[in-house]
C-alpha positions as CSV (number, residue, x, y, z in Angstrom):
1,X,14.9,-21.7,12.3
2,X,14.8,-24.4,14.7
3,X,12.3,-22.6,17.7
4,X,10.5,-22.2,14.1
5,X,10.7,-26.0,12.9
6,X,9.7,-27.0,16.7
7,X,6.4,-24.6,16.4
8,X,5.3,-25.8,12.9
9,X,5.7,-30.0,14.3
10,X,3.2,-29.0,17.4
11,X,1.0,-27.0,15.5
12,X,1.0,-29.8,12.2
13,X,-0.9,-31.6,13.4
14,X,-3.9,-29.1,14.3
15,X,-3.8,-28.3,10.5
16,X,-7.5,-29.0,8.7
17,X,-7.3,-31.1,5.7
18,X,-9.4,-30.0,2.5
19,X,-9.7,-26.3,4.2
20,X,-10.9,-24.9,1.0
21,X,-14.3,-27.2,1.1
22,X,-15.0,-26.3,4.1
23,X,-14.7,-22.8,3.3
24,X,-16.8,-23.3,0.1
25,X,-19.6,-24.6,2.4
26,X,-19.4,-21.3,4.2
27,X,-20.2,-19.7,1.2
28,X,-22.9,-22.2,0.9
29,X,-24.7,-21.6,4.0
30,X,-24.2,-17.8,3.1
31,X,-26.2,-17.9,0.1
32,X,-29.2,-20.1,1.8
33,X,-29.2,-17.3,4.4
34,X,-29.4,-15.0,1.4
35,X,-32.6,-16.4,0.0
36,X,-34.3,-17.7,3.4
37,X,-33.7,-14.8,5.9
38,X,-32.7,-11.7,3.7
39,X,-33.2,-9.6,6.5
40,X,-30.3,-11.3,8.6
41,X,-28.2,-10.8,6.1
42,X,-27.1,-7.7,7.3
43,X,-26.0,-8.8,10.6
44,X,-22.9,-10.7,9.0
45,X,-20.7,-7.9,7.5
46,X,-17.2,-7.6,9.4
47,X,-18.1,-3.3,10.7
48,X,-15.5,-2.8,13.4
49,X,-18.0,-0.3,15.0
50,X,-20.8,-2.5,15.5
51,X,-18.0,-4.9,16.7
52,X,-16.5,-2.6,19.1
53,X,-20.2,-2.0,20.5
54,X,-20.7,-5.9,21.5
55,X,-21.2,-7.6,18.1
56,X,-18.5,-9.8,18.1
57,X,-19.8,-12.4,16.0
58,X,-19.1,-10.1,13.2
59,X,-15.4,-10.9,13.5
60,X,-16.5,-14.7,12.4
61,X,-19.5,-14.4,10.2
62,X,-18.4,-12.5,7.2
63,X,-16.7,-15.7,6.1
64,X,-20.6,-16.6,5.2
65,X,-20.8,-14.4,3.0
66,X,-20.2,-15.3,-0.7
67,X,-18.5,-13.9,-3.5
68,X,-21.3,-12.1,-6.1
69,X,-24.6,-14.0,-6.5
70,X,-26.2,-12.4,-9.3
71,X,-25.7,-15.0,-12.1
72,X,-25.9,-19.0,-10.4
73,X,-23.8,-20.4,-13.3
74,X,-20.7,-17.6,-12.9
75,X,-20.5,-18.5,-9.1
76,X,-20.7,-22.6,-9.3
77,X,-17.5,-21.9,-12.5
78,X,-16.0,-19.5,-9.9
79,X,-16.4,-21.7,-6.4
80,X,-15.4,-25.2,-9.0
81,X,-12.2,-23.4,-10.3
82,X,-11.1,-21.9,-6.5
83,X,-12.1,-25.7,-5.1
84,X,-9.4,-27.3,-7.9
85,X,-6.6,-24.3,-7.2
86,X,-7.2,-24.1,-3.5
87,X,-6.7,-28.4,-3.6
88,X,-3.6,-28.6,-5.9
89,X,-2.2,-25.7,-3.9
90,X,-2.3,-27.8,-0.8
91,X,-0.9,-30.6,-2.0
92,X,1.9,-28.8,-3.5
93,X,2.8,-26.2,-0.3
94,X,1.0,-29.6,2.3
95,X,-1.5,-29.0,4.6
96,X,0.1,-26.9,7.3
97,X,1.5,-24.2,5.4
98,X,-1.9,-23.8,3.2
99,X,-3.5,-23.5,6.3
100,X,-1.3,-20.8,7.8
101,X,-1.9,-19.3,4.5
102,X,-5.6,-19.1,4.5
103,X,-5.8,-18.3,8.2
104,X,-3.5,-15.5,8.0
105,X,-5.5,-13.7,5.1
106,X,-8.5,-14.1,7.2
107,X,-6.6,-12.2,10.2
108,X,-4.9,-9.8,8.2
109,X,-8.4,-9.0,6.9
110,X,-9.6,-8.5,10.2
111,X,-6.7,-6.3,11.1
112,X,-7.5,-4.1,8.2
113,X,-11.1,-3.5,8.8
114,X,-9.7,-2.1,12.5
115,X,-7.0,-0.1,10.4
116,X,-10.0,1.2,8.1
117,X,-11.9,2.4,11.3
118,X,-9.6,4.2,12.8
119,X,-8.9,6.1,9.4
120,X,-12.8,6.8,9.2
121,X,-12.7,7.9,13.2
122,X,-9.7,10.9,12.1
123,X,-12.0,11.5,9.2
124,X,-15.0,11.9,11.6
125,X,-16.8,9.1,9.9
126,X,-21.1,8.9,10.4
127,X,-23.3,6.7,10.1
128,X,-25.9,5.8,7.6
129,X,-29.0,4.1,7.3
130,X,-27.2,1.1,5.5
131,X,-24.9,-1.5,7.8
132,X,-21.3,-0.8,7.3
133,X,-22.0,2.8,5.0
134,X,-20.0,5.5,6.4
135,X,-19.7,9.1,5.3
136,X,-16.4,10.9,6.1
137,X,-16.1,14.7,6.2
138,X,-14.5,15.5,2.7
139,X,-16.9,13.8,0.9
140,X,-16.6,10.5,0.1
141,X,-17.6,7.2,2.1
142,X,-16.0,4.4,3.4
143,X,-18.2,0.9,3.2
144,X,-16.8,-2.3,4.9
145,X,-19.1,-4.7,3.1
146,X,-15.1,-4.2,0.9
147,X,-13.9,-6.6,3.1
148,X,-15.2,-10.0,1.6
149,X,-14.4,-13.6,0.7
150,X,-14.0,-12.0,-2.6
151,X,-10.0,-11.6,-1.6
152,X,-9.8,-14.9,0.2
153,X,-10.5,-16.3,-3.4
154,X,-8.3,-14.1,-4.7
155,X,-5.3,-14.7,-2.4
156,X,-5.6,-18.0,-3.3
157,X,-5.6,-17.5,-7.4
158,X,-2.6,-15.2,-7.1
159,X,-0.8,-18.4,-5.0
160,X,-1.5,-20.6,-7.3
161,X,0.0,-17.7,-10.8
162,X,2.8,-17.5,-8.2
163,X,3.6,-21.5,-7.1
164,X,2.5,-23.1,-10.7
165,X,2.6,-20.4,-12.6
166,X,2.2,-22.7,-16.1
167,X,-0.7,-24.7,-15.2
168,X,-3.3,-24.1,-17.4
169,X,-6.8,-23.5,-17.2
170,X,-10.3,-23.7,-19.3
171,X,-11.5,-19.9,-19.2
172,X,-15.0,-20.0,-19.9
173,X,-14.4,-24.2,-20.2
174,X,-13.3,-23.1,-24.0
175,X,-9.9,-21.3,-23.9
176,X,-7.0,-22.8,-22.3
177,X,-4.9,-20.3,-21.1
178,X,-1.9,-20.8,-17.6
179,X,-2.5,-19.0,-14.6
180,X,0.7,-16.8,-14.7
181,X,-1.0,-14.8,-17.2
182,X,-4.7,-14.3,-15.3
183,X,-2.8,-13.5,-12.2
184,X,-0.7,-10.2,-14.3
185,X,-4.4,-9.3,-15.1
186,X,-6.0,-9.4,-11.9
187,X,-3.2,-7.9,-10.4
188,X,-3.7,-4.9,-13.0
189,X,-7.1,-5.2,-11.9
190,X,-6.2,-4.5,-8.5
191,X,-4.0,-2.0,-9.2
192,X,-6.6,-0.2,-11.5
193,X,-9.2,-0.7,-8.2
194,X,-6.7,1.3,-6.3
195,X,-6.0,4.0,-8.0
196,X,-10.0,4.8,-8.7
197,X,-10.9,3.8,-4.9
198,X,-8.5,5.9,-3.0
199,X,-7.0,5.7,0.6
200,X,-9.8,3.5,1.8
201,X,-9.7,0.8,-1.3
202,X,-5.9,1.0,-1.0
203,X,-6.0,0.0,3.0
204,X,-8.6,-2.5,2.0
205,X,-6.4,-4.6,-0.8
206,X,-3.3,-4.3,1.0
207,X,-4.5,-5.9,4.1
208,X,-7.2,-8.7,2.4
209,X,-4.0,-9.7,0.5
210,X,-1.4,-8.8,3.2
211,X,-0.8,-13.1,3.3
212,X,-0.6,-13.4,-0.3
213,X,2.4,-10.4,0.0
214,X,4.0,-11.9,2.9
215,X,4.7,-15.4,1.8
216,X,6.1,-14.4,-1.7
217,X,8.0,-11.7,0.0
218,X,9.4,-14.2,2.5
219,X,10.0,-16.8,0.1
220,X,11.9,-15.0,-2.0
221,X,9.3,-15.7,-5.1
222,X,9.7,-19.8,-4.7
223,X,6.4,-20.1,-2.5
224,X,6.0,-23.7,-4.4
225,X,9.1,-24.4,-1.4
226,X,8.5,-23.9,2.3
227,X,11.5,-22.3,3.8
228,X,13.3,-25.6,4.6
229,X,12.8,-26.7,1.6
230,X,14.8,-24.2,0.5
231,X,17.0,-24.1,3.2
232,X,17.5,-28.1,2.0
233,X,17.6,-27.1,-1.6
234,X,20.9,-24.6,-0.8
235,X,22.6,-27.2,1.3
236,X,22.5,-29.7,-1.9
237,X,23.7,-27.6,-4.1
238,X,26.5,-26.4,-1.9
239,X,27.8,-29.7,-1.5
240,X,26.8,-31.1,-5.4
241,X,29.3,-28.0,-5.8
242,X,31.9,-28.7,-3.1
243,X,32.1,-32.5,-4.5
244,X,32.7,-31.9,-7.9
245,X,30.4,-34.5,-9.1
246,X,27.9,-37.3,-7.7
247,X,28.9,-40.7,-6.6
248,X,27.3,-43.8,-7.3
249,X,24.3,-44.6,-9.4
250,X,21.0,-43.1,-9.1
251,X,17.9,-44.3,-10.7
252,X,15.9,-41.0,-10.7
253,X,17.2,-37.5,-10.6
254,X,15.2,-34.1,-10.9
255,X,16.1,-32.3,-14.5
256,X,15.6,-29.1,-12.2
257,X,17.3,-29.3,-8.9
258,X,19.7,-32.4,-9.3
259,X,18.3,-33.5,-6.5
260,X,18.2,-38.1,-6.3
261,X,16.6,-40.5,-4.5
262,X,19.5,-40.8,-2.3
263,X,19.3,-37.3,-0.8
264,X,15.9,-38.2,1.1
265,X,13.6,-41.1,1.5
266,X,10.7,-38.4,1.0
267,X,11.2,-37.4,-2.6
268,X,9.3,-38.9,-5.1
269,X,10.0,-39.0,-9.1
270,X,8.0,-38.5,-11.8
271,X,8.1,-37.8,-15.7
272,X,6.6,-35.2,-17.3
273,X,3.9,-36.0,-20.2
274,X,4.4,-32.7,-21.2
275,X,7.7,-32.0,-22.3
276,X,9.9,-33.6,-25.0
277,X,12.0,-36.3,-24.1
278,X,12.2,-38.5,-21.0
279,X,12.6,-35.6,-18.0
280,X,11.9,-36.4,-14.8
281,X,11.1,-33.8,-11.4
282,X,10.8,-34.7,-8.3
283,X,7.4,-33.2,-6.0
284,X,8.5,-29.8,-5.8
285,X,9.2,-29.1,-9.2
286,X,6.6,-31.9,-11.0
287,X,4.4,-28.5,-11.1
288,X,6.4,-25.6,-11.3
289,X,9.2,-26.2,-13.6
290,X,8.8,-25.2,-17.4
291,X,7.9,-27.7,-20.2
292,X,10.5,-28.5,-22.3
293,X,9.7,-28.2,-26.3
């Protein structure tokens, strides 16, 4: 834990702040490419064979390239709604960790496009006339144009049902309905993709959301905490436990953890608009704790 404390403090401050804008004007620049030089298009899909022949760029450029354009008012909803998640998810997890988040999808992503390959070489995979089409000797085809942006978003929604799983959102800007419950669809969604797609769709959902996996595994469900936090969050309770009862007089106190202003000068208080009565959460559970009715 501490070689692990003494990595995160000289790789902090490295971290990019607002990484989700930055990654919306990706998607940006992808869609002028789109309309201005259709043609070049092509050129930006992650294919580990066309990488593995000199085209290296591939390993960076398929971040260009944008979730579905077909309808322009679906995609601005879709990139405002990731924007808002992928900005209260920072603030809530902090810069660093959202960034190993993010940056691990995109490598895990990368590492299953290789994984795909080498499944397509022991199916003797051949080429087509279309970039990243390959057809595999029993029959079906294996297309990396899979690998997308489409489960960076993703990633970052099922974060989000997992951290602050009742915050709620406008679907369609009519129905307000909390993440939690999107999340259980899209995961069925995912799980229904699976099943249809086969090996190949199976390697590439695994792997896309291989981050997403990892930190709730590792977390043990609370990704809303890093791992001292939790660590922090133990040590309280053991000793809330061990002195029976708290001395002295606080003047805020979390209704979730217990946790006052006298167990770090970092915490910060606030009460909830939402629930009945005068409870108050400090920043780690201000988000993630359930209203009280």
């Amino acid at each position: 834990m501490n070689q692990q404390n003494r990595l995160r403090r000289k790789l902090e401050k490295y971290a990019i702040p607002n990484l989700t804008l930055y990654l919306i004007i990706c998607y940006g620049i992808g869609y002028l490419m789109q309309f201005l030089v259709p043609a070049g298009y092509q050129y930006l899909m992650l294919d580990p064979f066309l990488v593995l022949k000199g085209q290296v760029w591939r390993l960076v450029t398929w971040i260009l390239i944008p979730p579905d354009s077909s309808n322009i008012f679906f995609v601005l909803i879709t990139l405002y709604l990731y924007y808002s998640l992928g900005g209260l998810l920072e603030r809530i997890w902090g810069t660093y960790k959202y960034n190993v988040y993010l940056f691990s999808g995109l490598l895990f992503t990368i590492l299953g496009a290789f994984v795909l390959c080498g499944y397509s070489v022991l199916m003797g995979a051949q080429p087509t006339m279309y970039t990243g089409l390959y057809l595999l000797n029993n029959g079906s085809a294996v297309y990396f144009g899979q690998f997308s942006t489409y489960y960076i978003n993703m990633s970052i929604f099922l974060a989000c049902a997992a951290s602050i799983p009742d915050v709620q959102v406008l679907l369609m800007f009519l129905f307000p309905i909390k993440v939690k419950w999107l999340g259980i669809v899209y995961g069925i969604i995912l799980l229904v993709n699976c099943i249809q797609g086969g090996i190949a769709t199976w390697i590439v959902v695994i792997f896309s959301l291989l981050n997403f996996l990892v930190f709730f595994l590792r977390s043990k469900g609370k990704m809303h905490l890093s791992v001292g936090q939790i660590r922090r969050q133990q040590e309280f309770h053991q000793k809330m436990r061990s002195a029976g009862q708290t001395k002295g007089i606080t003047r805020h106190k979390c209704a979730v953890c217990g946790r006052t202003e006298l167990d770090g000068d970092d915490l910060e208080f606030r009460f909830c608009s939402k629930c009945n009565g005068n409870y108050e959460y400090c920043q780690y559970h201000l988000f993630t704790h359930e209203h009280v009715k």
